[in-house]
DOGU-266959 format. One record per residue (C-alpha): residue number from 1; x, y, z. Coordinates in steps of 0.001 Angstrom, whole numbers. Example, Ala and Ser with C-alpha at 12.3 -4.5 7.8 and 13.67 -1.06 7.14 Angstrom:
2
<seq->1; x->12300; y->-4500; z->7800>
<seq->2; x->13670; y->-1060; z->7140>
END
This chain:
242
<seq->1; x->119691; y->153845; z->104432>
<seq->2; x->119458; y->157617; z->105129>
<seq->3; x->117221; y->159308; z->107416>
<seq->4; x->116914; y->163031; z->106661>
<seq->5; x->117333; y->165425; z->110129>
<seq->6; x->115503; y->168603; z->111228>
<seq->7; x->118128; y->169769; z->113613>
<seq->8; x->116049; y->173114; z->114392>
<seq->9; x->113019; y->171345; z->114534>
<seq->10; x->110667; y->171378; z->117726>
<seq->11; x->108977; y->168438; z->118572>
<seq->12; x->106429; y->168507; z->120863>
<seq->13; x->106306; y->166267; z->124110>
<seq->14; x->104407; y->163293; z->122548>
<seq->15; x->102371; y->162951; z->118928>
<seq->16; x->98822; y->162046; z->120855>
<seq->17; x->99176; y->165104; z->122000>
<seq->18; x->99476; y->166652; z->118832>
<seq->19; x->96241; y->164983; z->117659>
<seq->20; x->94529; y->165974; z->120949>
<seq->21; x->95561; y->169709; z->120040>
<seq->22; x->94536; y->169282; z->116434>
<seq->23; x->91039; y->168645; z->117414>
<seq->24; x->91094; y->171668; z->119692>
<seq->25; x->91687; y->173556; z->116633>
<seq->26; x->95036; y->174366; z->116853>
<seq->27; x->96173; y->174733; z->113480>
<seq->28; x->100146; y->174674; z->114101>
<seq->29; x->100013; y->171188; z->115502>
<seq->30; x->98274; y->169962; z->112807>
<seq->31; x->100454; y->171218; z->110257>
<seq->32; x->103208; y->169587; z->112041>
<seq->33; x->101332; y->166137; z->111923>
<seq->34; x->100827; y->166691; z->108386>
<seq->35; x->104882; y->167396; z->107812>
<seq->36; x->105652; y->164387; z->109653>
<seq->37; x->102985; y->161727; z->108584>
<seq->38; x->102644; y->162657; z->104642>
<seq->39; x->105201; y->160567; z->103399>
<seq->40; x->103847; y->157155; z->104951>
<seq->41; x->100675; y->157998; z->103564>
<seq->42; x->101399; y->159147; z->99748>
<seq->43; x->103420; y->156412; z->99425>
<seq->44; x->100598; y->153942; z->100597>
<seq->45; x->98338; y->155678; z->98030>
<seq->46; x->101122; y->154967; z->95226>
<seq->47; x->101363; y->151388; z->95966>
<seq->48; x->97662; y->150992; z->96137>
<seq->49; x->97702; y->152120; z->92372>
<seq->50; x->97145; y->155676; z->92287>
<seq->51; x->99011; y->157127; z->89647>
<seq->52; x->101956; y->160682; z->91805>
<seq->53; x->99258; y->163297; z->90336>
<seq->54; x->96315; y->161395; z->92200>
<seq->55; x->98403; y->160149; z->95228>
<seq->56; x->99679; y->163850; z->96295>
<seq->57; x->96121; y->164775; z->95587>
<seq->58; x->94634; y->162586; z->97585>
<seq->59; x->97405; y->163219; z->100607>
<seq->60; x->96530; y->166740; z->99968>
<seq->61; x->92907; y->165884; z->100639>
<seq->62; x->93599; y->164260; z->103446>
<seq->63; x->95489; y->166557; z->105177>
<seq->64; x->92772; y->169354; z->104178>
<seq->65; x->89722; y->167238; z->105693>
<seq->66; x->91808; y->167203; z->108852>
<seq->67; x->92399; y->170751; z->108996>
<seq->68; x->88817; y->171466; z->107555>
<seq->69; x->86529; y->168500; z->109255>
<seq->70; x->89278; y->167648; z->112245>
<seq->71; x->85861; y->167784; z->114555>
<seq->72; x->84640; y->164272; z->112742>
<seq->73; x->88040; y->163217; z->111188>
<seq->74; x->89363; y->163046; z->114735>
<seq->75; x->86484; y->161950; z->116951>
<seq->76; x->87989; y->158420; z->117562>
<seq->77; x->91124; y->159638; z->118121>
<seq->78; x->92330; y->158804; z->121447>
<seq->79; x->95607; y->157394; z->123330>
<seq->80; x->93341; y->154553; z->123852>
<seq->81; x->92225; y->153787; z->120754>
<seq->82; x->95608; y->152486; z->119473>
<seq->83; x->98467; y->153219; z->117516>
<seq->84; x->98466; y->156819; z->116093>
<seq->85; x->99128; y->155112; z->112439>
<seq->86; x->96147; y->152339; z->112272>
<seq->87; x->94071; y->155607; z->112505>
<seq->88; x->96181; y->157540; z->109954>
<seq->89; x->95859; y->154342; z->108008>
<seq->90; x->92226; y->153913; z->108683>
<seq->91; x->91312; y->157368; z->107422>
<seq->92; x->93281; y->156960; z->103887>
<seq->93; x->92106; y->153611; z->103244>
<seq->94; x->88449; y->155421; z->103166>
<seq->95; x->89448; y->157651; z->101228>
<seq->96; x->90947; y->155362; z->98381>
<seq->97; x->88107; y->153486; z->98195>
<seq->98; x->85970; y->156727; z->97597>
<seq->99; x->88090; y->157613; z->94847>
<seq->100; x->87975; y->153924; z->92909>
<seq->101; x->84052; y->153980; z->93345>
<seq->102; x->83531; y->157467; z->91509>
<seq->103; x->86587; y->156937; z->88976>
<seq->104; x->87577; y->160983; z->89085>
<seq->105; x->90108; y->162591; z->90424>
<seq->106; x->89801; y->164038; z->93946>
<seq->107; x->91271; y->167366; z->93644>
<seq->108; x->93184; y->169053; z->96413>
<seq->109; x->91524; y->170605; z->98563>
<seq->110; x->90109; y->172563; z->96138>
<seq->111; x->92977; y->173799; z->94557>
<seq->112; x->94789; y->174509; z->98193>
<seq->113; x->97750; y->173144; z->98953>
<seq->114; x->98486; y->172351; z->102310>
<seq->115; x->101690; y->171415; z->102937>
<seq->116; x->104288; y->170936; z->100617>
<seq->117; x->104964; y->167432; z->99223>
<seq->118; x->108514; y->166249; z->98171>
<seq->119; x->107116; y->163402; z->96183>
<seq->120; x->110621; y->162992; z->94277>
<seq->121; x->112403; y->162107; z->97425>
<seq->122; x->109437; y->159685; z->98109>
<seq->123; x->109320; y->158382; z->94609>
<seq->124; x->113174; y->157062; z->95023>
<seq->125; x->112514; y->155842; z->98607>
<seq->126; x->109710; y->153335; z->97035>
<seq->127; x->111586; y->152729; z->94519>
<seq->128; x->114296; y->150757; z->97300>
<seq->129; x->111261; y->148946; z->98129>
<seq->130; x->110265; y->145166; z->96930>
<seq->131; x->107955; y->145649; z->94324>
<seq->132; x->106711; y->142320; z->96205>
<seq->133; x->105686; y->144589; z->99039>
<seq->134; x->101571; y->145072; z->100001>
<seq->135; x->100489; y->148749; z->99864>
<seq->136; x->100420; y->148361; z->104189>
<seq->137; x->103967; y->147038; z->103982>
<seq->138; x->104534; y->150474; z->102478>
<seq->139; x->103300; y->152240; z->104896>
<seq->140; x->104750; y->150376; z->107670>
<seq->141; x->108251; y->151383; z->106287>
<seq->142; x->107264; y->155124; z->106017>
<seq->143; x->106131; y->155216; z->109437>
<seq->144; x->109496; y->153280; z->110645>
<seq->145; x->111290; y->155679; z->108975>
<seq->146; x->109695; y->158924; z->109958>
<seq->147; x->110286; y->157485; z->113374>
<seq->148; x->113780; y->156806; z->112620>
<seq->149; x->114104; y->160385; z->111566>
<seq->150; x->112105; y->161708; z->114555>
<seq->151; x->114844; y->159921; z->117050>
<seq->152; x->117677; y->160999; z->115669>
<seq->153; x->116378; y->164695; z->115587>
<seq->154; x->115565; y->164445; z->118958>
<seq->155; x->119437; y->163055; z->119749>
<seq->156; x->120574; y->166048; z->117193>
<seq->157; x->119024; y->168551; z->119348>
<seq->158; x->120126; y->167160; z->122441>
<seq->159; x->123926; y->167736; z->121305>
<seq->160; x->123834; y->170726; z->119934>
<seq->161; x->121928; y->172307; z->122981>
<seq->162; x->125028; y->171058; z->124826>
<seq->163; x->127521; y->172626; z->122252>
<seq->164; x->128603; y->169121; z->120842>
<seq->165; x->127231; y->169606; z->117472>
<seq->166; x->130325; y->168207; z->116004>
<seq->167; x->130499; y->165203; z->118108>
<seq->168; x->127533; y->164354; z->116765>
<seq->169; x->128359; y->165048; z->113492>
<seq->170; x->131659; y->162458; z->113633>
<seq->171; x->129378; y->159612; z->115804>
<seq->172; x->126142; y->159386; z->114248>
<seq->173; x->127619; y->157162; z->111462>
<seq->174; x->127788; y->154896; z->113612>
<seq->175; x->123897; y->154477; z->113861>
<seq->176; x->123907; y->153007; z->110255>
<seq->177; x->121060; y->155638; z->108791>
<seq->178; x->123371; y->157822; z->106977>
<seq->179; x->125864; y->157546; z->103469>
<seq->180; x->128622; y->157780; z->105899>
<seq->181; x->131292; y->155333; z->106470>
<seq->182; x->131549; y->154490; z->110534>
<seq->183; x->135296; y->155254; z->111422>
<seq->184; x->136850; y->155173; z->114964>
<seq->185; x->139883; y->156860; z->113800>
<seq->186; x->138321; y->159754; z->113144>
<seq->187; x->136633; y->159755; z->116482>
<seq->188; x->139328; y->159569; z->118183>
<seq->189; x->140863; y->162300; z->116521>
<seq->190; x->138078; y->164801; z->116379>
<seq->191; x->137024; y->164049; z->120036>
<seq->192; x->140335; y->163503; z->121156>
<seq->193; x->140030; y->159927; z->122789>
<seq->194; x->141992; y->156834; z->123044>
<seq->195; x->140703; y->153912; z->121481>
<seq->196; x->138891; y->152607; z->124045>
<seq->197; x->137159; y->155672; z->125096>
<seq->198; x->136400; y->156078; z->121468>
<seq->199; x->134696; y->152892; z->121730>
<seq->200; x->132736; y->153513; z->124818>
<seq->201; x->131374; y->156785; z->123418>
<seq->202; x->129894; y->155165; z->120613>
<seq->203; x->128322; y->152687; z->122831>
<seq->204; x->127036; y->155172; z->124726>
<seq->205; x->126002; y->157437; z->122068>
<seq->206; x->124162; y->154039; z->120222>
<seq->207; x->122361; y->153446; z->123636>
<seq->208; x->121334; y->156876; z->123982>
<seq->209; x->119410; y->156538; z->120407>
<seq->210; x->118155; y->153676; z->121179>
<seq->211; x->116135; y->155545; z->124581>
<seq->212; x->115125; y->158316; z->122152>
<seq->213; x->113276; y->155892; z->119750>
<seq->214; x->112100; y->153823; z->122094>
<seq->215; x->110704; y->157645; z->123677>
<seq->216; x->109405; y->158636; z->119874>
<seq->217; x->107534; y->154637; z->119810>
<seq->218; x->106000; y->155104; z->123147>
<seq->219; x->103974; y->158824; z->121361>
<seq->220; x->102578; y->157205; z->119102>
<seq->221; x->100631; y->153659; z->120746>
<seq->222; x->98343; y->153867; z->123428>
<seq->223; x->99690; y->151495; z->125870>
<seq->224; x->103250; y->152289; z->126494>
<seq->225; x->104679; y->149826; z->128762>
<seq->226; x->107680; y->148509; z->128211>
<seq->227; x->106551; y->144792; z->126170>
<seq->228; x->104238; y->147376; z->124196>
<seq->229; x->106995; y->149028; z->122998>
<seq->230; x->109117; y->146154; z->122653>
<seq->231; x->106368; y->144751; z->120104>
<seq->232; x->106574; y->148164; z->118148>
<seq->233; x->110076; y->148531; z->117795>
<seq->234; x->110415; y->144547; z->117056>
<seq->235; x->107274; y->145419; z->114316>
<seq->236; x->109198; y->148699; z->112801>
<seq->237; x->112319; y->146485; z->112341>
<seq->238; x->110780; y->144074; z->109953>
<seq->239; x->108985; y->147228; z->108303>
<seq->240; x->112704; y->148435; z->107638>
<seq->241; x->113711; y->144906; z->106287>
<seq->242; x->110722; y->145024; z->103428>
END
């Protein structure tokens, strides 16, 4: 499994309050929503039956209402409410249903385009998923791995700040969510380690993930104790197993 990274990327402390900004009208968070969340979304509309011209249409409409109509759109939305995707989820769902009953295609946004949609990349990464898989299965995978992503962004920053881009480069194998092959050899030669401190670094570079998802779970429900989390991450596991 690979999880793309936005090394230059600038997250904001917590996703709530990206939606809380959103409905103050700030128009840069809710782009940013709209980069991270679209994939999740467009691929729930393609599994619900939508043909890739209607589903990045109607992910394009959706992400237009909410910079157009964010006032109504984003009424309920409140730390909490619940988790930041049942409203997401919520919203589209309405939207689907609107588009079945009239039988026409819902164009986008009249013919603006909001954000950019890579639907190839999201056409192969449903096509890894069981065709045996329920359009909220879907979506529960997209959101696990925009999370995914999110974390390890957050962790790619963190190194790089500290002029260690290339020891992240040689450990984040290790984290399983890339093409390449784990390999303690080379850490040890790149970092300059013995065996056992090559091991120890990659236990302590896995743990330190680990914190920074648990970090990007916690923005995104409203009750973030720890057994809240717990019941997210154990929920965006089986997503990833679908």
């Amino acid at each position: 499994m690979t999880v793309p990274t936005e090394p230059h990327a600038s997250f904001p402390l917590t996703r709530w309050s990206l939606v809380l900004s959103s409905r103050a009208e700030n128009d840069d968070a809710l782009e940013e929503l709209c980069r991270l969340y679209w994939a999740p979304l467009y691929t729930f509309c393609r599994r619900s039956g939508l043909s890739i011209e209607d589903a990045e249409d109607l992910t394009q409409r959706f992400f237009h209402d909410l910079l157009k109509n964010r006032a109504a759109l984003l009424a309920e939305a409140s730390p909490r409410t619940g988790r930041l995707r049942t409203l997401f989820l919520r919203v589209l769902q309405h939207r689907i249903i609107d588009h079945h009953r009239h039988s026409t295609r819902v164009k986008r946004g009249g013919g603006e385009v909001v954000i950019p949609l890579d639907t190839a990349t999201a056409e192969a990464g449903l096509q890894a998923i069981a065709n045996t898989a329920s359009p909220e299965e879907v979506f529960d995978r997209q959101w696990a791995l925009s999370v995914l992503q999110l974390a390890l962004a957050r962790q790619e920053k963190d190194f790089a700040a500290a002029g260690r881009a290339h020891h992240f480069a040689v450990l984040v194998p290790f984290l399983g969510l890339t093409d390449s092959e784990p390999d303690y050899t080379s850490v040890q030669q790149v970092l300059g380690l013995s065996e056992s401190s090559a091991r120890q670094t990659v236990h302590r570079f896995r743990d330190r993930f680990r914190r920074h998802l648990r970090d990007e779970i916690a923005e995104t429900i409203a009750d973030r104790d720890g057994a809240a989390i717990d019941r997210e991450l154990d929920e965006l596991r089986r997503a990833l197993r679908k």
